[in-house]
C-alpha positions in Angstrom: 202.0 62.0 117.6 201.3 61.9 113.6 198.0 62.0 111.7 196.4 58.9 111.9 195.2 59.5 108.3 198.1 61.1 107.0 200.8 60.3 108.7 201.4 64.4 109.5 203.3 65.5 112.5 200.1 67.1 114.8 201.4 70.7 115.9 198.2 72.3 116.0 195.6 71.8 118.8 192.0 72.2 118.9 191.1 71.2 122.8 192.1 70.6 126.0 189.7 69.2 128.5 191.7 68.1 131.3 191.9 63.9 131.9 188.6 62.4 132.6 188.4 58.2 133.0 186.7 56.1 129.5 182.9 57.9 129.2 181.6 54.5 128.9 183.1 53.0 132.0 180.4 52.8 134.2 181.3 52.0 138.1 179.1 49.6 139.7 179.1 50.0 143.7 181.8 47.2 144.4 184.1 49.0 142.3 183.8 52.3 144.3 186.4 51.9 146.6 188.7 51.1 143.5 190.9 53.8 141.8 189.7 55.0 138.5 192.0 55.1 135.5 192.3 58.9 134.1 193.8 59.9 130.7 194.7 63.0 129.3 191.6 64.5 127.0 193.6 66.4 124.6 192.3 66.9 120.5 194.6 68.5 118.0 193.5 68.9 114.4 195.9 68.3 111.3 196.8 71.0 109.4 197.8 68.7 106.1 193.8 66.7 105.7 191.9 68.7 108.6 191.2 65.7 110.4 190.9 66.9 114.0 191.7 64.0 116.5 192.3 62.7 120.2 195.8 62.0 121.2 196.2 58.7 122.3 196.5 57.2 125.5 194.8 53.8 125.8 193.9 50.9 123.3 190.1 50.2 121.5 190.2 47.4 124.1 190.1 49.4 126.7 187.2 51.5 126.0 184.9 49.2 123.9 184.8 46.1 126.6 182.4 43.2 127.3 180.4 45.2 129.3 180.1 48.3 127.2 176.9 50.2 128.5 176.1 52.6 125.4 172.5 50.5 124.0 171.2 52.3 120.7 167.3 51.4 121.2 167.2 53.2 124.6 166.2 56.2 122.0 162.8 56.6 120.4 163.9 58.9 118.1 167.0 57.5 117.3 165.0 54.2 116.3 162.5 55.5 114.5 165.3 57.6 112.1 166.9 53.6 111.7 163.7 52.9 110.5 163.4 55.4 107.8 166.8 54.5 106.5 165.9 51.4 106.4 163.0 51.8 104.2 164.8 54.7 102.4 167.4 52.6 101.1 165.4 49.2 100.7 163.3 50.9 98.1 166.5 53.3 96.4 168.7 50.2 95.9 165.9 47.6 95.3 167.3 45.1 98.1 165.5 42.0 98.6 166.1 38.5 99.6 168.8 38.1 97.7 170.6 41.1 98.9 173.3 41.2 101.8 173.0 44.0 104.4 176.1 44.8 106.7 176.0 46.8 109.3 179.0 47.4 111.4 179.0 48.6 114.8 175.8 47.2 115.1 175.0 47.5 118.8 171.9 46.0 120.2 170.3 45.5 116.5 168.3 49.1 116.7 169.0 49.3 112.7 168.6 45.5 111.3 166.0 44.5 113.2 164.1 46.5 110.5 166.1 45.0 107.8 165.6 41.4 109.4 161.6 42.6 109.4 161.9 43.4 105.8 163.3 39.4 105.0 166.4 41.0 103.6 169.8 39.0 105.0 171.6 40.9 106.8 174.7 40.7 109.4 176.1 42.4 112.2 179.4 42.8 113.5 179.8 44.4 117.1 183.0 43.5 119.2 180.8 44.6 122.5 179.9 41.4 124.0 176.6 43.0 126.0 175.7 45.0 123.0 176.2 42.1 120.7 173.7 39.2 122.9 171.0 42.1 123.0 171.4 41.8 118.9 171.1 37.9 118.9 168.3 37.9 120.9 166.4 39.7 118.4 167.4 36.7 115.7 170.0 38.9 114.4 173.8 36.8 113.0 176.4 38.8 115.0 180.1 38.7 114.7 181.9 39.7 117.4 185.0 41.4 116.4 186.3 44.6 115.6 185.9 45.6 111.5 188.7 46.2 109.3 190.3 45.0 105.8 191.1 41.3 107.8 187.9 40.7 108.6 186.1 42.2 105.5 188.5 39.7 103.4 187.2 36.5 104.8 183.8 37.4 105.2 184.6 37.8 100.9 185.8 34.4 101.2 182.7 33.2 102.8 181.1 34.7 100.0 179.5 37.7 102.3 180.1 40.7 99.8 177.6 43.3 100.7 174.8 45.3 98.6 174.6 47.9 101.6 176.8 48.5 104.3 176.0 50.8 107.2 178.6 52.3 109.5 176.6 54.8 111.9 178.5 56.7 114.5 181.3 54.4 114.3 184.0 55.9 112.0 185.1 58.6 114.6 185.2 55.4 117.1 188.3 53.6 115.0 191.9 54.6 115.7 193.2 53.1 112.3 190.8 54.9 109.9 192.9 54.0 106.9 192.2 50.1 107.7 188.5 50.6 108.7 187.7 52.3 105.8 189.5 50.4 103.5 187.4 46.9 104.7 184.4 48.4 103.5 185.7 48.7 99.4 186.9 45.1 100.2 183.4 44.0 101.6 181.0 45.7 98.9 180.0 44.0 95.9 181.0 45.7 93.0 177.6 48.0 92.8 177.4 48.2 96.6 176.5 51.1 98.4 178.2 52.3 102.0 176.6 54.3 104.1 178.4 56.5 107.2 177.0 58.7 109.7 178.5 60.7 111.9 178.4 64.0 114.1 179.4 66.9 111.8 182.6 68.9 112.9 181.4 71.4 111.5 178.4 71.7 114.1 180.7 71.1 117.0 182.8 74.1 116.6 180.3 76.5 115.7 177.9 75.0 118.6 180.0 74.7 121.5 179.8 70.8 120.9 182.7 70.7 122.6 181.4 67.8 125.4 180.8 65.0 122.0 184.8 64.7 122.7 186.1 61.4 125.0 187.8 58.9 124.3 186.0 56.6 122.6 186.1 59.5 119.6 189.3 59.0 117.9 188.1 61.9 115.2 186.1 64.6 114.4 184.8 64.4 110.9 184.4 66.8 108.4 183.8 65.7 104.5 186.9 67.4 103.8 188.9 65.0 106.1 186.4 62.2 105.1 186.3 62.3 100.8 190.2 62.5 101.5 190.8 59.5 103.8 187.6 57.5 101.4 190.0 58.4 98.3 193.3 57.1 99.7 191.4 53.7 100.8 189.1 52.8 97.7 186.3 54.4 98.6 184.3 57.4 96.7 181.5 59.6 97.8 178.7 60.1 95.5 176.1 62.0 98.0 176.3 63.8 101.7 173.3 64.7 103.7 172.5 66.5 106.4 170.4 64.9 109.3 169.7 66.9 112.7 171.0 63.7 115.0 173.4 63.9 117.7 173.6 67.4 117.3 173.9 67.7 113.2 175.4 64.9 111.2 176.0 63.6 108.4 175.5 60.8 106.0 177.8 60.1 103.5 176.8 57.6 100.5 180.3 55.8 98.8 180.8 53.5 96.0 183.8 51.4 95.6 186.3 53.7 93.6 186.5 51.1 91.0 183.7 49.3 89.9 181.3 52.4 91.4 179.2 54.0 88.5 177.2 56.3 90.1 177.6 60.1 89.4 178.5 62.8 92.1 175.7 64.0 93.0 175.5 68.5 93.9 175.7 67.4 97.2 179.3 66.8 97.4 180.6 69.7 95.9 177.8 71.7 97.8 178.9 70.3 101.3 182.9 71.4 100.7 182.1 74.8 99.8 180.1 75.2 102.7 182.8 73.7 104.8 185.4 76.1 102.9 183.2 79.4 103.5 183.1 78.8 107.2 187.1 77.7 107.7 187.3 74.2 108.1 190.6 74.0 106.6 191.9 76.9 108.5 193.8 76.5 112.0 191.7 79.6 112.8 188.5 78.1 112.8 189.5 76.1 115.8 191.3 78.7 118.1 188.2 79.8 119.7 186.9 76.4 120.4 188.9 76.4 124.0 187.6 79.5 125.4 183.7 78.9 124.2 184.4 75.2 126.0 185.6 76.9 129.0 182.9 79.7 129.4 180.0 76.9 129.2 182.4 75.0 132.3 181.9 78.0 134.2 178.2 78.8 133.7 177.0 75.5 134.9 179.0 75.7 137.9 177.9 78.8 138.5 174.0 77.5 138.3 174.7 74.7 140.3 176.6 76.9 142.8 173.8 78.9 143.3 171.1 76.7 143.4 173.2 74.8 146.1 173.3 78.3 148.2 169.4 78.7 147.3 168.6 75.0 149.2 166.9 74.3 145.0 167.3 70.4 144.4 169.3 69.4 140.5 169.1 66.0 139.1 170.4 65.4 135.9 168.4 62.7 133.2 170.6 60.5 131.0 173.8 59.3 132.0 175.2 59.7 128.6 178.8 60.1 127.9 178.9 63.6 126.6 177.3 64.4 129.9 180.3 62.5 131.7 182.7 64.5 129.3 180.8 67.8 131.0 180.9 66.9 134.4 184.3 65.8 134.5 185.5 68.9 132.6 183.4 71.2 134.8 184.5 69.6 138.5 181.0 68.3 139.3 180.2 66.0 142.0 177.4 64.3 143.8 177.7 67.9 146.3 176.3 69.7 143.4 174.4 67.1 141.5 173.1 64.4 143.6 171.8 61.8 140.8 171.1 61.2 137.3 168.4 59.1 135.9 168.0 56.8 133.0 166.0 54.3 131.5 169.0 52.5 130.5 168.7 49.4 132.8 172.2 48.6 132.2 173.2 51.6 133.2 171.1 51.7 136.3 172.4 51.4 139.8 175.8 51.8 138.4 177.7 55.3 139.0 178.9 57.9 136.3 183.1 57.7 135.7 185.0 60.4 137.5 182.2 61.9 139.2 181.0 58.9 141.1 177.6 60.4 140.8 174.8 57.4 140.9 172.6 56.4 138.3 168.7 56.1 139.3 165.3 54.8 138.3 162.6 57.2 136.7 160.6 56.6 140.0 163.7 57.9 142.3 163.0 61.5 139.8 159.1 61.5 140.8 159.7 61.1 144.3 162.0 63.3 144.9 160.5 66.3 142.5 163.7 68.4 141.9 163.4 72.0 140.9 165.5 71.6 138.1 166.7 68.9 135.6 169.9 69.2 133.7 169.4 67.1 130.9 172.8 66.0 129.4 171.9 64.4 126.2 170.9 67.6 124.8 170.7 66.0 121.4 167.4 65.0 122.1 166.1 67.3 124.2 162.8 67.4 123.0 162.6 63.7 123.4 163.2 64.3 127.0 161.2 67.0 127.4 158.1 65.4 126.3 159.2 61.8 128.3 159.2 64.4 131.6 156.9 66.4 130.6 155.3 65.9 134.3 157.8 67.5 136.5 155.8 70.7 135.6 153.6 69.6 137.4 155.7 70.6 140.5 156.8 73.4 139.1 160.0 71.6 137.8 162.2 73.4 135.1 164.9 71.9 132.3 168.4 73.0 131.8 170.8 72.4 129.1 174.2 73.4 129.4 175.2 73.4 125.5 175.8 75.6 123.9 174.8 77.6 126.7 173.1 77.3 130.1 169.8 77.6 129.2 166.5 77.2 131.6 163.4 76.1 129.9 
């Protein structure tokens, strides 16, 4: 396979974690006696722009369907940093009700509800059909297709340029960057801002990240890789922050490369050093990643092993997809972990992808008072904590298994 940026033969990999089925493809109980589709979870990084990617197996299609299960507003803390970005950038770029907000990968509306709130126009585009109707039913315009230069063309035509566009935790979810990217310098208006987040490669080498790879995650984004594939495709950063969501990421602020007059801000330069000093353009900055993936495989078996042997009771909270990415890797089943719960209700009653392990209610948690739960989504663990703050009560105790096992 080559580069999907750069068109580089891939020689170099980063990690291997077996096959696993689509993270996101939830199995309801009349699909249970049905065989499960598994594909190789392999990521190589190139050694020409240092973007680190999946190797392909399936089409977007396949993975982002009509009834795509992952709903943004399921997290308080998630929305109330949508919020703040919201107001951050109504006040820094002076939009109003003449201004156009674009927000692609949209989901359920978590983000422009608060622009809609504001009485600034705004648009969504989410090819997720279930995702998409939660949006609409909050008054939000929803396109339903996938984003790239087509689309961002005759929305142009339509006269839909953009003052703002918002990509969040959607650029590693494309598998032609080079398109994707380039529809955004087609969409914005000539002083029009884009704004990208997304998990920081960075973070998931050094932290053992290693479960925020599936499928779904066509790339693993470092600014390096980013400002590079933003140059070749119109784009141009002018600012990177760093926000502690989904485990560290970051925000990157672009202009359009031509018409784009604001200066570089410290920032950028500041970012690729810091990037430099720790390797991120060096193979061996990746070689360890395997090992430290492996060892964090063995210590939750290990815990769940013994607690089996001990007669201790483990459920697991959030049915996430980096948690299916760690069960699958790790061999767990329902022998080792009998449920998981969340408060997604359109995840509920459904089973987790490879491990067939079922989804419960909040209520099936309190009545069964486990010793121990494994929360999966340990990017918001102290969300979590404080939701279940309760099972103390029974002398219940939390475990996270990134980087590693901890009990708290």
């Amino acid at each position: 396979m080559k580069c999907r940026h750069c068109d580089h033969e891939l020689t170099k990999p980063f990690l291997d974690l077996g096959s696993a089925p689509p993270s996101n493809a939830y199995l309801r109980a009349d699909t249970l006696e049905n065989p499960e589709i598994w594909l190789p979870l392999k990521l190589m990084v190139c050694d020409s722009c240092w973007l680190a990617q999946t190797l392909d197996f399936t089409g977007r299609e396949n993975l982002f369907d009509a009834d795509y299960a992952y709903f943004s507003s399921c997290s308080a803390s998630w929305l109330k940093h949508a919020e703040q970005f919201v107001t951050t950038m109504r006040q820094e770029l002076a939009l109003d009700e003449n201004s156009l907000v674009v927000e692609v990968a949209a989901n359920d509306g978590y983000l422009l509800q608060y622009v809609k709130a504001a009485g600034i126009p705004c648009l969504g585009i989410e090819p997720t059909t279930s995702t998409a109707n939660a949006a609409r039913d909050r008054g939000i315009p929803v396109i339903e297709k996938f984003f790239g230069t087509e689309l961002a063309q005759e929305l142009k035509t339509n006269q839909q340029s953009a003052d703002l566009t918002v990509a969040n935790n959607v650029l590693a979810h494309v598998p032609d960057i080079n398109d994707f990217v380039a529809g955004f310098a087609a969409l914005l208006k000539p002083q029009g801002v884009a704004s990208f987040e997304f998990p920081h490669l960075l973070n998931m080498v050094q932290e053992n990240q290693f479960d925020t790879a599936y499928h779904e995650h066509y790339s693993y984004l470092s600014l390096h890789a980013v400002q590079a594939i933003f140059e070749k495709n119109g784009l141009q950063v002018f600012d990177v922050q760093e926000w502690p969501t989904h485990g560290g990421s970051l925000r990157v602020l672009a202009q359009r490369h031509d018409t784009g007059q604001r200066d570089q801000r410290d920032s950028v330069a500041g970012m690729l050093e810091k990037e430099r000093a720790a390797g991120i353009a060096d193979v061996a900055f990746y070689q360890n990643a395997q090992k430290q993936a492996e060892k964090a495989k063995f210590e939750l078996l290990g815990f769940l092993l013994n607690c089996k042997k001990d007669g201790k009771k483990v459920a697991a909270y959030g049915a996430a997809a980096k948690g299916n990415t760690l069960l699958n890797f790790s061999g767990v089943r329902p022998d080792l972990l009998s449920y998981v719960v969340d408060i997604n209700i359109h995840k509920q009653g459904k089973y987790l992808p490879g491990s067939r392990i079922p989804i419960l209610t909040e209520v099936e948690l309190t009545a069964d008072k486990p010793d121990y739960v494994l929360i999966l989504p340990w990017n918001l663990r102290q969300e979590i904590e404080g939701q279940l703050s309760y099972i103390r009560a029974w002398g219940g105790k939390f475990v996270t298994a990134i980087p590693t096992l901890t009990i708290f």
